[in-house]
N, C-alpha and C positions, 0 to 999 in steps of 0.2 A: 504493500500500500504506500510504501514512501521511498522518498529518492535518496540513493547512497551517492559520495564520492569521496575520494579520498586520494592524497598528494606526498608521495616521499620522495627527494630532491633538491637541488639547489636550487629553484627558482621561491621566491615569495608565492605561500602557498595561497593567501588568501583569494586575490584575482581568478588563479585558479580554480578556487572553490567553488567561487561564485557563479561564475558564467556555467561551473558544471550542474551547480541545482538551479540554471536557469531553463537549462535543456530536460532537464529533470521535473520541473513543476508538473508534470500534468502527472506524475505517480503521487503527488501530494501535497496540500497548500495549504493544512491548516496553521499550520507554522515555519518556521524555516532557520537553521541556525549553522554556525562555523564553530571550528575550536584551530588554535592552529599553535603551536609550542613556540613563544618566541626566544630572540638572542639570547636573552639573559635566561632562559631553562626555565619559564613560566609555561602554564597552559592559560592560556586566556578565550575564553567561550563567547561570544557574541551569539544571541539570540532572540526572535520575535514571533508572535503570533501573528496569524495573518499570513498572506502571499509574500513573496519572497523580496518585493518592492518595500515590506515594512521593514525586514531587514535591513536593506541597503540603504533606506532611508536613516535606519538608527544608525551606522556608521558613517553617513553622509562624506564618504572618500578615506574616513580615518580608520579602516581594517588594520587587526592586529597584523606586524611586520615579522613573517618566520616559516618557518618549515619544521618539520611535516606540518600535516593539517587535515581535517576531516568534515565535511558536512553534510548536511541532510534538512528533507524537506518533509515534511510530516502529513500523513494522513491519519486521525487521530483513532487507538483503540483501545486504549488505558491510560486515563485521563483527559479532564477536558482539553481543547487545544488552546492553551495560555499562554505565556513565556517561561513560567517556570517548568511547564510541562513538557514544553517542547527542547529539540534535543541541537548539541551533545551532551549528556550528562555525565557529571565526575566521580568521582570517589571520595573516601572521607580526606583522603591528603591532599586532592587538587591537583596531580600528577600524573593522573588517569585520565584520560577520556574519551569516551563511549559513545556511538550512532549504532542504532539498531532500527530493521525493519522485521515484523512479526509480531507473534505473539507469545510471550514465555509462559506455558500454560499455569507451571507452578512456580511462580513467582512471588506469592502470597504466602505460603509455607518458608519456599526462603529468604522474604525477608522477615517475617518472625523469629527464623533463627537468628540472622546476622544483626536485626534489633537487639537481640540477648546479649550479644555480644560487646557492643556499644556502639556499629553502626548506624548512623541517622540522615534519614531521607528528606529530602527538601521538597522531591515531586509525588505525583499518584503514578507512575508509571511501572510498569513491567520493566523498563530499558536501565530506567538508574539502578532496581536490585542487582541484574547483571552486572555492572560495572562495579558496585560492589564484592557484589562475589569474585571475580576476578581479583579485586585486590586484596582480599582474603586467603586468596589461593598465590598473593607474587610473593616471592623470595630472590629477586634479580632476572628470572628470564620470564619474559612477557608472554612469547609463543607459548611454554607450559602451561603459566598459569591461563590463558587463555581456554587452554585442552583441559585442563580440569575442570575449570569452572563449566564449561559444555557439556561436561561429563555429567552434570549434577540437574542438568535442568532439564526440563521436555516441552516441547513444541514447534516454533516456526523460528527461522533467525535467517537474517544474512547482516552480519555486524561488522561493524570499522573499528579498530583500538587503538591508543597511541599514550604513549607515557613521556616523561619528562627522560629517564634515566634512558631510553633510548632514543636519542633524535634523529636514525638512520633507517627506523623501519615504523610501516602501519602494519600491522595485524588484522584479516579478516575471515571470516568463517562461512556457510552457510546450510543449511539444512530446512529443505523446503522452500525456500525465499528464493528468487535469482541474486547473482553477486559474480561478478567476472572482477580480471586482474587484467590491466595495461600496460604493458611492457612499455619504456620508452627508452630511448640513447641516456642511461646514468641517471634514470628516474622510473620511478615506479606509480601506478594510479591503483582505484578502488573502484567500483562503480556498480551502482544496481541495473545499467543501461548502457550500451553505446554510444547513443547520442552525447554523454555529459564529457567524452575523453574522447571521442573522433577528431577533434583538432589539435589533439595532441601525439596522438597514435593508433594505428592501425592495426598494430599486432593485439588480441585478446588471448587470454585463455580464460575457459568458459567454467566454472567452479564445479563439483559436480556435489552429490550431497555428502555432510561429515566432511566436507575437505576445510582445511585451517590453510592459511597463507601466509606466507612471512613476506611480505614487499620490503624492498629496498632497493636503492638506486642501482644496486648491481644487478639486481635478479631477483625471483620469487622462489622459494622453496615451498611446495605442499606437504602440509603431513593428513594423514587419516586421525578421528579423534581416537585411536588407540597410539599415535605416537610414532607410525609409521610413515616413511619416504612415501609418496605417490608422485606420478608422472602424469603429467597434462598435456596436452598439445597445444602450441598455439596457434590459432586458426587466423587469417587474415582478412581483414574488412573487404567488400569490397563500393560498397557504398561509400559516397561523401558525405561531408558535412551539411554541403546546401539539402541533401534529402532529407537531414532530418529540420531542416527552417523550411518558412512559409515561401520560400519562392515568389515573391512579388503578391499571393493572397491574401484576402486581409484575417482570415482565419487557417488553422491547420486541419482543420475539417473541412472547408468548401478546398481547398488544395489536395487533398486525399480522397474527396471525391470524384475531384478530377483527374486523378492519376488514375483511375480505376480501368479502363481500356487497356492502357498500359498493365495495372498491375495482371488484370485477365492474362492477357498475351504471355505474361511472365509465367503465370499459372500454367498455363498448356505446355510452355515451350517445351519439346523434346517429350512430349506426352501423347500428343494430337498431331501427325503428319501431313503433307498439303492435301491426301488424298481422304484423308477421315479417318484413319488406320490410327487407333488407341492401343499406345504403348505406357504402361504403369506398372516398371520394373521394382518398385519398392514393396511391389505383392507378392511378386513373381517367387519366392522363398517360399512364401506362404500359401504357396496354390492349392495346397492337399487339404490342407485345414480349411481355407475357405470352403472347397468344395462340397468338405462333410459338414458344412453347417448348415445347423434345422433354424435360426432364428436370430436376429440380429438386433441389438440395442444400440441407439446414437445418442450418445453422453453430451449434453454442453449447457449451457447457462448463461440465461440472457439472450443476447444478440446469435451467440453460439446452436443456442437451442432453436433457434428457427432455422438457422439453416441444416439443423440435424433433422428437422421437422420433413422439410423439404428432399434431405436423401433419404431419410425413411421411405417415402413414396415411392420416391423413384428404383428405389432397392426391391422394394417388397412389388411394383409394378413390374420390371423389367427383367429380375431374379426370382422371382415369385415365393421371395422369403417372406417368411411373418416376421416385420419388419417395424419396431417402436420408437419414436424419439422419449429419454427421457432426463427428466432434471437433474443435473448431477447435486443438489444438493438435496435433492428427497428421494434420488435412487439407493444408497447404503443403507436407509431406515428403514425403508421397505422395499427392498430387492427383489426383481423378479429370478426367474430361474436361470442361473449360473454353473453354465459344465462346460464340459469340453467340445456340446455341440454347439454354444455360443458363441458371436461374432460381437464382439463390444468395441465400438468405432468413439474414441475420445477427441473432441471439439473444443479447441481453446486456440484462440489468437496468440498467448503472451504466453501457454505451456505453464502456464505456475498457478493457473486458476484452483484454489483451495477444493470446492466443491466440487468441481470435478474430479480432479486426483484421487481423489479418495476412492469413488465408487469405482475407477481403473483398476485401483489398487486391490478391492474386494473382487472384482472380476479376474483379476491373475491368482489370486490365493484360490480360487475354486474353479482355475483350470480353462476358463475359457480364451480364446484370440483375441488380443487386445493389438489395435491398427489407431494410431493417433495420426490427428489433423493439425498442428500446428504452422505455426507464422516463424516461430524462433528456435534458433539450433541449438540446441543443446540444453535445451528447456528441460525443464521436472517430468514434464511428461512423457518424455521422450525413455529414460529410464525404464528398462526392461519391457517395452512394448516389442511385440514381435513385429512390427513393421512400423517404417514411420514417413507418414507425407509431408510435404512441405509443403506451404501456400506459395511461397517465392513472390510474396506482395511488397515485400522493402517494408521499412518500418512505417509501423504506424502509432503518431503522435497525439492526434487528438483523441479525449477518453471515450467520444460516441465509436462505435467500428462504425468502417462503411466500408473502406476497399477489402479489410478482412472477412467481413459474412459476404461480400459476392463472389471471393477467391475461394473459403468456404463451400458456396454453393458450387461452384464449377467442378474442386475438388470431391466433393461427396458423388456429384453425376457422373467424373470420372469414375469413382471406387463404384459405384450404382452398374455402368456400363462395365464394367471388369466382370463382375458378377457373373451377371448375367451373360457376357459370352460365357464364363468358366462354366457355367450351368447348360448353355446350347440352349437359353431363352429367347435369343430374341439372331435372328439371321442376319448374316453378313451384310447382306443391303441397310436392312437398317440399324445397324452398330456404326455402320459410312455415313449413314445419314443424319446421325446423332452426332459423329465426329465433325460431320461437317459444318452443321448445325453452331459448336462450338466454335473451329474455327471462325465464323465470322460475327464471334458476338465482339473480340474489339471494336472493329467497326461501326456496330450497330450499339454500342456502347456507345462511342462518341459523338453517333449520331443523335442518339436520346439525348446526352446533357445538352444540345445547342438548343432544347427545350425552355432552357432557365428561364427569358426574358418573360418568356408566358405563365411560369409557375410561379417566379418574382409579382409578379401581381396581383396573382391568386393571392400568394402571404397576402399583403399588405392588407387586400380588401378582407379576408378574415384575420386578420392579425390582433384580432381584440376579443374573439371567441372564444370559448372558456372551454368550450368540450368536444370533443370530435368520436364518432365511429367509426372503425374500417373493417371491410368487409370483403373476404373470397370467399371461393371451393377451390379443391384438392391444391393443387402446389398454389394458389395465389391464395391461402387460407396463410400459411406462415409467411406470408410477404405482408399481407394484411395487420398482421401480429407486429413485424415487425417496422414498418411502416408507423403504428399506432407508438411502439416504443420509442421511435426515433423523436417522433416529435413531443413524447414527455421529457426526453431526457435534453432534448435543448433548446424548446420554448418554454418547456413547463405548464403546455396547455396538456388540461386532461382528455385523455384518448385511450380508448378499447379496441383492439380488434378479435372479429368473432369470426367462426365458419358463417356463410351468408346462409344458410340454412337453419340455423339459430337465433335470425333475427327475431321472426314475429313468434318465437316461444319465448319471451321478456325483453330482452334489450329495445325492443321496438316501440315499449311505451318510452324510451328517454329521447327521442327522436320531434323536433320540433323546427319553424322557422328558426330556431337560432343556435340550433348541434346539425353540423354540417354531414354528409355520409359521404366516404370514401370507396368508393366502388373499383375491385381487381376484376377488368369484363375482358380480359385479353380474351382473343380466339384461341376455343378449345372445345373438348365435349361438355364441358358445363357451361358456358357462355352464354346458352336461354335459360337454365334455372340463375343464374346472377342478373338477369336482366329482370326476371321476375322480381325479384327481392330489391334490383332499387327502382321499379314500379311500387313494390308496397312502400317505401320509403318517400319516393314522392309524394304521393297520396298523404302523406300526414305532412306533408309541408315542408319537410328537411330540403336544404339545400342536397343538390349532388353535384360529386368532382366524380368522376372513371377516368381510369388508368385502360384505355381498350387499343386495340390494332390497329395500323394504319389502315384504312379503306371502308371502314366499319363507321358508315354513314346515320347506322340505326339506333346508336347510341345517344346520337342528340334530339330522337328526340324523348329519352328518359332524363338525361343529365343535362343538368344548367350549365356545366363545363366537362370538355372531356380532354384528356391527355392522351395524345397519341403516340403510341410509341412503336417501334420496326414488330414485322413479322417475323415470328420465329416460331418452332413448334412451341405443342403446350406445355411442354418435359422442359423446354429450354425458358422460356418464358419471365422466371422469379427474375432473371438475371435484370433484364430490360426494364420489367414493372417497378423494382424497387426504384432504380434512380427517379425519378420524377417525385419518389416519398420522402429519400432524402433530401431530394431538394427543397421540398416543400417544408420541411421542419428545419434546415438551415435557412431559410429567407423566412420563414416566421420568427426564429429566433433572435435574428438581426432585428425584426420589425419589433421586435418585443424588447430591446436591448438586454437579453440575457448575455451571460457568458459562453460563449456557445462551443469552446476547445474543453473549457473547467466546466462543465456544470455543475451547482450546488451539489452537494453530498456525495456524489461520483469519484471512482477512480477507475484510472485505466485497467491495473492490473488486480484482483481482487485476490489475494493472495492466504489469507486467514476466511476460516467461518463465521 
């Protein structure tokens, strides 16, 4: 939930710091602080509540002067987000200091021990016991006492350490959190993210879990928390810096919804051939086990879950498995049936998503195929899955997804199309047709956003609306959903999306001149029961916007506006329909002067339950 960074070298670490939880904000902004060891063998902490402007505002150019140094941006989950609460926090000597993202689950046992002892806490947090306990556990070597005190606690971490007695190394851990190491020329970094050290270095290594790091300007050594050597690799960026800034945007979300063509094309490359021929060698190991599979679960949450929503269909359509999307955080409580004939497909943008992990994780202990869908290499969830896809979307900074759940989507129709050849569902002609289908949704991607200037004025004229509904069947039922979520999370107007055959069994009475309907009427086999459904919606007076096919004349005359967008089959179709919903809850949002990269309460990476 919050942004790490961390600096050991000759340069003045603070600037450093800074600009690296600048790139960092959108993992967390209830506060934001520095610590950094200066000349004279002080730790001096600078810290604020608020976005990270309140920070640099209380130093107003005057940052402590020194090296190492460590900070972090907070997303609050033990205590409120204050200044006292927020981090880095020290130890009883002042010689310690600590950044931590997660959660220490027993951290209230141990600081009633280390209370008994004579330790005394200044904040409500999980993060200052830690630092305490480590300084309980030092006797001159940091790295140890670091590995002990890990030893004692249970939960989530990816932490940053630094003490006075060694000004040549930071110390960081992680288990369950992400936390990479930046190699530089005679300098060392810390980071919960790439974005915050890309302009510093290129070389990462990626942490894996239980790994401890010893940074220092010459090198990083790993140990295991049993005290053992480990080897890491270091992998090379090959993204800039400009990818992760707005590129002339005036937000990181309307600029990642337009990379989305791009990110598509990135998705396919080397998957999808000019002729339609689907190639998706990261299964290929796994072909046996797919094939004995009676039944398949698509794991994700949120933004994730719709588009698990969406390969469900097309799985259990085109593979003719019984095929479910389900919530990874209410799948573990009550689990369906997990053996070795099940296909459990995990869906996470960022790979570190809490609630998901979990039920992956109860799905490997009881034997079933575990196939993850991620954005990032080297991610949590990547961790003993027998197969793992990549989105190949470039990073994504703002906390709504958009180029992630359509990479998502494309990916899952991939794994959907695998299937179903390996089963001999669906014939050669049309697995080319599908492939090809694919190939031209960049295109027809880019051809949708040149939609904006019409959808920009949709916002504005509803931009003072309080409530909205949205409505499909089958694959435009989770577009619908998701559609509806997009524009809570960054206008802040309330909005449902239902199957449209669920309307007039209750939702239909919330329906008036002034709660607008959103209608998914693309071309397909349900396109006359949708058309039904916003005739009944008409009828009580609501406003209608559709999302329908180019040439689909008949729509107007149900909907007060309609949004046309390219032909494409109906299997293909989420792709297309959504952009016109993004857009629509980013130009509402602007119209609303939300924040629309931060939304209230939101973070990017959801990392704890």
């Amino acid at each position: 939930m919050c942004g790490i960074v961390g600096y050991v070298g000759p340069r003045d670490a603070a600037p450093i710091l800074i600009e690296g939880l600048r790139r960092l904000e959108y993992r967390g902004y209830d506060s934001a602080g520095i610590a950094v060891v200066t000349d004279d063998g002080r730790v001096v902490v600078e810290k604020k509540a608020g976005k990270l402007n309140n920070l640099t505002e209380q130093l107003n150019g005057d940052a402590p002067v020194g090296h190492p140094g460590i900070g972090h941006t907070r997303w609050a989950t033990h205590g409120s987000p204050n200044d006292t609460n927020a981090h880095p926090h020290t130890d009883c000597t002042g010689h310690l200091a600590l950044i931590h993202n997660g959660i220490i689950e027993n951290y209230a046992e141990i600081k009633q021990r280390l209370a008994a002892t004579g330790h005394r806490f200044a904040s409500e947090t999980d993060t200052e016991v830690l630092a305490h306990l480590i300084e309980s556990k030092y006797t001159g070597d940091l790295v140890e006492a670091v590995r002990l005190a890990l030893g004692e606690v249970r939960g989530a971490y990816a932490i940053g350490v630094m003490h006075t007695d060694h000004p040549d190394r930071i110390v960081g851990a992680r288990m369950n959190v992400p936390l990479i190491v930046g190699l530089g020329d005679g300098e060392g970094f810390l980071a919960s993210d790439v974005p915050a050290i890309l302009e510093h270095t290129k070389n990462v290594v990626i942490l894996h879990e239980g790994d401890i790091a010893d940074v220092t300007p010459n090198g990083t050594r790993i140990l295991s928390l049993d005290g053992e050597e480990r080897h890491r690799d270091a992998i090379q960026i090959h993204w800039n810096i400009e990818a992760a800034e707005k590129g002339g945007f005036p937000h990181f979300t309307l600029k990642e919804i337009y990379e989305q063509p791009h990110a598509i094309q990135e998705s396919l490359r080397g998957r999808v051939d000019a002729t339609g021929n689907l190639t998706l060698t990261e299964l290929d190991a796994i072909a046996d086990k797919l094939a004995a599979a009676e039944r398949v679960y698509i794991v994700g949450c949120g933004t994730a879950s719709y588009a698990s929503q969406v390969g469900a269909y097309l799985i259990q359509d085109w593979a003719e498995l019984a095929a479910t999307m389900q919530v990874g955080s209410e799948m573990r409580y009550a689990p369906p049936p997990l053996d070795e004939r099940t296909l459990v497909i995990g869906v996470s943008q960022s790979g570190e998503t809490a609630d998901t992990l979990a039920p992956l994780k109860l799905a490997q202990e009881r034997g079933a195929t575990v196939v993850v869908v991620t954005n990032v290499v080297g991610s949590a969830i990547t961790r003993g899955a027998d197969a793992v896809i990549h989105l190949q979307a470039g990073p994504e900074i703002a906390v709504a997804s958009t180029k992630a759940f359509v990479t998502q989507v494309v990916v899952l129709t991939l794994v959907a199309l695998y299937l179903a050849r390996l089963r001999g569902r669906l014939t050669d002609s049309r697995l080319r047709m599908y492939g090809e289908a694919l190939r031209s949704l960049p295109r027809l991607a880019a051809e949708t956003l040149r939609l904006a200037p019409q959808i920009k004025k949709l916002a504005i004229r509803y931009a003072r609306v309080n409530d909205f509904i949205y409505i499909g069947r089958g694959v435009g039922f989770p577009i619908a959903m998701e559609g509806a979520l997009k524009l809570k999370e960054l206008s802040y107007v309330h909005a449902e999306g239902y199957a449209a055959g669920e309307l007039k069994h209750g939702p239909i009475a919330l329906l008036d001149a002034d709660t607008p309907l959103v209608a998914i009427a693309t071309a397909g086999a349900v396109y006359e029961k949708v058309v039904s459904n916003v005739a009944e919606a008409r009828a009580r007076s609501a406003p209608i916007i559709a999302i329908a096919t180019d040439g689909d004349e008949a729509i107007a005359h149900y909907a007060h506006d309609v949004i046309w967008v390219p032909e494409t089959p109906e299997a293909i179709s989420p792709v297309v329909a959504v952009l016109p919903l993004q857009l629509l809850a980013y130009e509402m949002a602007v119209a609303r002067g939300t924040d629309v990269d931060q939304p209230r309460n939101l973070a990017k990476s959801v990392t704890v339950e």
